[in-house]
matplotlib code that plots the C-alpha trace (Angstrom):
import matplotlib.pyplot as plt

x = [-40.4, -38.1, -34.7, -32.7, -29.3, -28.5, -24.4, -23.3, -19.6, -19.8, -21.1, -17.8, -15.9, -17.1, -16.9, -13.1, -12.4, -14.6, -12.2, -8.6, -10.6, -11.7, -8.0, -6.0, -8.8, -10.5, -9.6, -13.1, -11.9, -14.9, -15.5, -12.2, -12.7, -15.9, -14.5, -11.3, -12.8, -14.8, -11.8, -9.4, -11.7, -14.8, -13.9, -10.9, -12.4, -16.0, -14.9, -12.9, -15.2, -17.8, -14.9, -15.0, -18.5, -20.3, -23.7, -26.6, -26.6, -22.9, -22.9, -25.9, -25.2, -24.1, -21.1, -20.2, -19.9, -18.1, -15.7, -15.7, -14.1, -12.0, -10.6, -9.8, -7.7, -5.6, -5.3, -4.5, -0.7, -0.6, -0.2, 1.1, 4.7, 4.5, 5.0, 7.6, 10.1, 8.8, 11.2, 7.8, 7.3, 4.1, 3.0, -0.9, -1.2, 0.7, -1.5, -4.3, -3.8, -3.0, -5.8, -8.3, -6.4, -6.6, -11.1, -11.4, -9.2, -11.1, -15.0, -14.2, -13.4, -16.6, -18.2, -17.2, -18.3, -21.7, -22.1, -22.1, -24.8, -28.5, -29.8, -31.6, -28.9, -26.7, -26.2, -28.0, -28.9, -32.3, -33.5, -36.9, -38.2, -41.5, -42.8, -46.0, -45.0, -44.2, -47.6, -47.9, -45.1, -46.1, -45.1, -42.4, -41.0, -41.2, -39.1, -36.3, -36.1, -35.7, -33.0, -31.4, -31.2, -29.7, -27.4, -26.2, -25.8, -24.0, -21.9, -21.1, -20.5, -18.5, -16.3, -15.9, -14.6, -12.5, -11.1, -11.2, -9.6, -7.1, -5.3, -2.2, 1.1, 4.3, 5.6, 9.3, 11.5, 14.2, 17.7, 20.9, 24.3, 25.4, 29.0, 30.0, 28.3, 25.1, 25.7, 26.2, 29.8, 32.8, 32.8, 35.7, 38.2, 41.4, 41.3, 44.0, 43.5, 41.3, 40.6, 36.2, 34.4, 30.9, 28.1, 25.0, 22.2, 18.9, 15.3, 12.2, 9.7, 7.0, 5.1, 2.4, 2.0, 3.9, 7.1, 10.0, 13.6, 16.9, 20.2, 23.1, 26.9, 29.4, 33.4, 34.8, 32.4, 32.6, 29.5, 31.0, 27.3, 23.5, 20.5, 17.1, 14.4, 13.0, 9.8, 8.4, 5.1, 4.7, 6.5, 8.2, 12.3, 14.6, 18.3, 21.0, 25.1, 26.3, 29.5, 31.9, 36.0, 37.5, 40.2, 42.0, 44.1, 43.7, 43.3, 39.4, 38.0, 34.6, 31.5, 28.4, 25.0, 22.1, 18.2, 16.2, 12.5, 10.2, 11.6, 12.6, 16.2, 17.4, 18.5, 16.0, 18.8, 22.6, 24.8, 28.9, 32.1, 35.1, 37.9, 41.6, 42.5, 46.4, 48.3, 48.7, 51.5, 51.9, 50.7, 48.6, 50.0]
y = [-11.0, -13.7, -13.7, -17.5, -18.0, -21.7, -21.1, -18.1, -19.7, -18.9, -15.3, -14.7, -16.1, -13.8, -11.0, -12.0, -11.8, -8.8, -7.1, -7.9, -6.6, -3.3, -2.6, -3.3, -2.0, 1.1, 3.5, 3.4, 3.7, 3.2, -0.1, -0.7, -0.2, -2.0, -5.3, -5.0, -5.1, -7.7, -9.5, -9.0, -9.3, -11.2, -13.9, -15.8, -17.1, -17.2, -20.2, -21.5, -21.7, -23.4, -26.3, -26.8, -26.8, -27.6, -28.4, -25.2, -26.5, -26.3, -22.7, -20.5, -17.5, -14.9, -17.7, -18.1, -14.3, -13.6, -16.5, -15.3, -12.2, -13.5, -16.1, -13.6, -11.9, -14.7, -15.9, -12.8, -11.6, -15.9, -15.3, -11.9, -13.6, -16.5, -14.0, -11.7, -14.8, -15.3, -13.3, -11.5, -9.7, -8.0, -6.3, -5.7, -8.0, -11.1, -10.3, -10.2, -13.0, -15.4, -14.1, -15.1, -18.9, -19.4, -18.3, -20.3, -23.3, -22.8, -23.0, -25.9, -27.4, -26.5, -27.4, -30.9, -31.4, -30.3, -32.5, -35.6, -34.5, -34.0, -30.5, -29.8, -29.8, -27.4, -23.7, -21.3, -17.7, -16.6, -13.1, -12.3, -8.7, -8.3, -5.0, -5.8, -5.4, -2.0, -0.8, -2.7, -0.5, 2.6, 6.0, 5.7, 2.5, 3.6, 6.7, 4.8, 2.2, 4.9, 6.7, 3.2, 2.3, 6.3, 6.0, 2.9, 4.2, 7.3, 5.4, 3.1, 6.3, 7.8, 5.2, 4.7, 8.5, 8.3, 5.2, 6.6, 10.1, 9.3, 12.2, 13.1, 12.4, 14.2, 16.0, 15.9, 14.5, 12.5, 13.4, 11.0, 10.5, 7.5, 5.3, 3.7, 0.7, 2.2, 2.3, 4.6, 4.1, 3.7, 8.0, 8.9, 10.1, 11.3, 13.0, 14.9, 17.9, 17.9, 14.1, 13.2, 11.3, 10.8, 10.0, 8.5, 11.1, 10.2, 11.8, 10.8, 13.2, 12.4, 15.9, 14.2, 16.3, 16.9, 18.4, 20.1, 20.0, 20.9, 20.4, 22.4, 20.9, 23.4, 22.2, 25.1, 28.0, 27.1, 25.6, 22.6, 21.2, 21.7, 19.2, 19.6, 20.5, 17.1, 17.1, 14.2, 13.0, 11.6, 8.7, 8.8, 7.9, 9.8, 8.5, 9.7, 9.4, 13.1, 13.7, 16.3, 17.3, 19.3, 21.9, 23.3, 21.0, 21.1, 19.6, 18.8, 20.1, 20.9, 19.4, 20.2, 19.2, 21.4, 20.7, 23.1, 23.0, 24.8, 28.1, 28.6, 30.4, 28.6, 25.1, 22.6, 19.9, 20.4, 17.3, 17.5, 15.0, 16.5, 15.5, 15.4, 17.1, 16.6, 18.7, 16.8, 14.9, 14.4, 10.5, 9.9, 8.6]
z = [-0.6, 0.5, -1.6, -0.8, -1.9, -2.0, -2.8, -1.2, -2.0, -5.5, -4.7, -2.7, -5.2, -8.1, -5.7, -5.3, -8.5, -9.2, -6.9, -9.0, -12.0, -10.2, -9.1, -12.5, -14.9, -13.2, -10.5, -8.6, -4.9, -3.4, -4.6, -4.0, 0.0, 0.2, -1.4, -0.1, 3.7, 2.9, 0.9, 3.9, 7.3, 6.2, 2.8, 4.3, 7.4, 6.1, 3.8, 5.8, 8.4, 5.8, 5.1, 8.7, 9.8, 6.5, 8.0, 8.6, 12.9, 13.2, 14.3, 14.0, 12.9, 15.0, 16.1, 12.2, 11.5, 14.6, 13.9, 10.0, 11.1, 13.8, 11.7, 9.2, 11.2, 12.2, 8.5, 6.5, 8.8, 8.3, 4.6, 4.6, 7.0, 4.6, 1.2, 3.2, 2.6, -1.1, -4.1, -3.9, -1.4, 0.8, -2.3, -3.7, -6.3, -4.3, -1.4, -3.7, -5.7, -2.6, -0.6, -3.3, -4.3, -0.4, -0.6, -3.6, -2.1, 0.7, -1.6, -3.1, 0.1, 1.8, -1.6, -1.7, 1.5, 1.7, -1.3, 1.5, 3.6, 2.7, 1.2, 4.4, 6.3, 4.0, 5.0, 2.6, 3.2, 3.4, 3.5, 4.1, 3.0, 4.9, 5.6, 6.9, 10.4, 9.5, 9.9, 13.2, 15.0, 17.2, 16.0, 18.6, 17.4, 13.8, 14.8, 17.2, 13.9, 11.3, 13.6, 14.3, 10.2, 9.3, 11.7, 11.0, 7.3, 8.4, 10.5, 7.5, 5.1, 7.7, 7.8, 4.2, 3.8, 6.3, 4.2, 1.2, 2.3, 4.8, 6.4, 4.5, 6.8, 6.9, 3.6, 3.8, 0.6, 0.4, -0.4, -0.7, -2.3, -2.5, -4.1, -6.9, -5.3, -4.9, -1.2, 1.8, 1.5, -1.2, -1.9, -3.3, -1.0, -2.8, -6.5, -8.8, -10.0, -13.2, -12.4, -12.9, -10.4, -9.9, -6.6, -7.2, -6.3, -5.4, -4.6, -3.7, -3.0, -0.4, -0.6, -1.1, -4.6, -7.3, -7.1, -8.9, -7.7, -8.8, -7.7, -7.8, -6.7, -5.5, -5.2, -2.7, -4.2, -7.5, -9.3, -11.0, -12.1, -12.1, -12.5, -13.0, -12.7, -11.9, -11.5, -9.2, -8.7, -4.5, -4.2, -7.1, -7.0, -9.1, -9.5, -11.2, -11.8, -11.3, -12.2, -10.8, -11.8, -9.0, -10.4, -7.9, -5.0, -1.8, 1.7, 2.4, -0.2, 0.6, -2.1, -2.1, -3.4, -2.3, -3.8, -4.3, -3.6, -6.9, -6.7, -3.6, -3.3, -0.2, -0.6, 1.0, 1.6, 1.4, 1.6, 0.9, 1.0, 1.7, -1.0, -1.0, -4.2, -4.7, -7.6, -11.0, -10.2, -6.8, -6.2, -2.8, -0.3]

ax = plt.figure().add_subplot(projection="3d")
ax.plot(x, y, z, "-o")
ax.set_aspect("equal")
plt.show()
């Protein structure tokens, strides 16, 4: 059985745009892998390579597959720098959506010009499914090719699990305060007694599961507020205004803001300012 496909451009162009269906619709991983290799190392420079050399005895094969893959390497970081300066960003769907205008840019391209040279010349893929020399082969040879195709399938399954599961990395969470601005700076400095301020607090758990925190402040060894629990899923960010209202003055007035992990007792974090709490009034200096 001999299967010919005269316009492989338009397979890899439905394939594309398979693949942006399969990641906003469905959560099938797999699929996701497969097509996004083949979207990332194989698609770019595969077209592009057709735009350039157009005719079937430009390249045989092995040279347009091994430039295919090479070129796709070169173009992908190409458009990945160009996005970085874009409002946005090296994120999935930008990547996703540029990498499939530049395939399709790319077809249409090739497409146009094959349509100037004669329709023996074009490339087309042919694949030939003959297995009568199968019972030509010596029992040796049809063992070493049976060994050769299941290892090249284990090889290939291997490598998609190790895809598909990759090994979890550090589990560690984050914990900040930040100022009024929203930055690691502007914390208040000098209150009165009784006066309310407030910190911007902010976690983001990286536990690589779900997780519930809470967060208790402490001015001296007083509890002056408690939050939570907040329960985060990994990655997720959790900010929050937390106010406090010291009561007593004093110089250096320790605060403190310590997160707790589920239900452990100990705190997993502790971060504090030191405040200048001056008696109601007494104006700072």
């Amino acid at each position: 059985m001999k299967i010919e496909i005269k316009n492989e451009l338009i397979l890899i162009n439905i394939l594309s745009l398979f693949l942006i269906a399969i990641i906003t619709l469905t959560p099938f991983r797999i699929v996701r892998i497969i097509l996004g290799l083949a979207l990332v190392l194989f698609f770019p420079g595969y077209t592009l390579i057709s735009a350039l050399f157009p005719k079937r005895t430009d390249l045989d094969t092995i040279e347009r597959v091994a430039l295919s893959l090479g070129l796709s390497i070169a173009v992908v970081p190409l458009i990945g720098l160009v996005l970085n300066y874009t409002p946005w960003g090296i994120r999935l769907y930008p990547i996703l959506i540029c990498l499939t205008g530049f395939i399709i840019a790319m077809s249409v391209v090739a497409w146009f010009r094959r349509r100037y040279i004669l329709p023996s010349e074009r490339l087309s893929i042919s694949i030939n499914l003959n297995f009568a020399f199968w019972t030509k082969q010596s029992k040796m040879d049809k063992i070493l090719t049976a060994a050769l195709i299941a290892s090249i399938i284990v090889a290939i399954g291997a490598l998609v699990y190790v895809i598909s599961t990759p090994k979890a990395g550090e589990k560690f969470t984050e914990f900040y305060i930040l100022g009024e601005e929203g930055k690691a700076e502007g914390y208040p400095r000098k209150l009165m007694a009784g006066e309310s301020t407030y910190v911007i607090l902010g976690i983001v758990n990286h536990e690589h599961e779900p997780t519930t925190y809470t967060t208790r402040v402490l001015i001296g060894n007083q509890q002056a507020n408690s939050i939570g629990p907040v329960t985060l899923e990994n990655k997720e960010k959790w900010e929050k205004k937390i106010d406090f209202t010291p009561t007593q003055s004093g110089e250096n007035v320790k605060v403190q803001f310590l997160l707790y992990k589920g239900n452990q007792s100990d705190p997993y974090y502790n971060l504090h300012l030191w405040i200048d709490v001056l008696e109601k009034g007494i104006p700072g200096s």
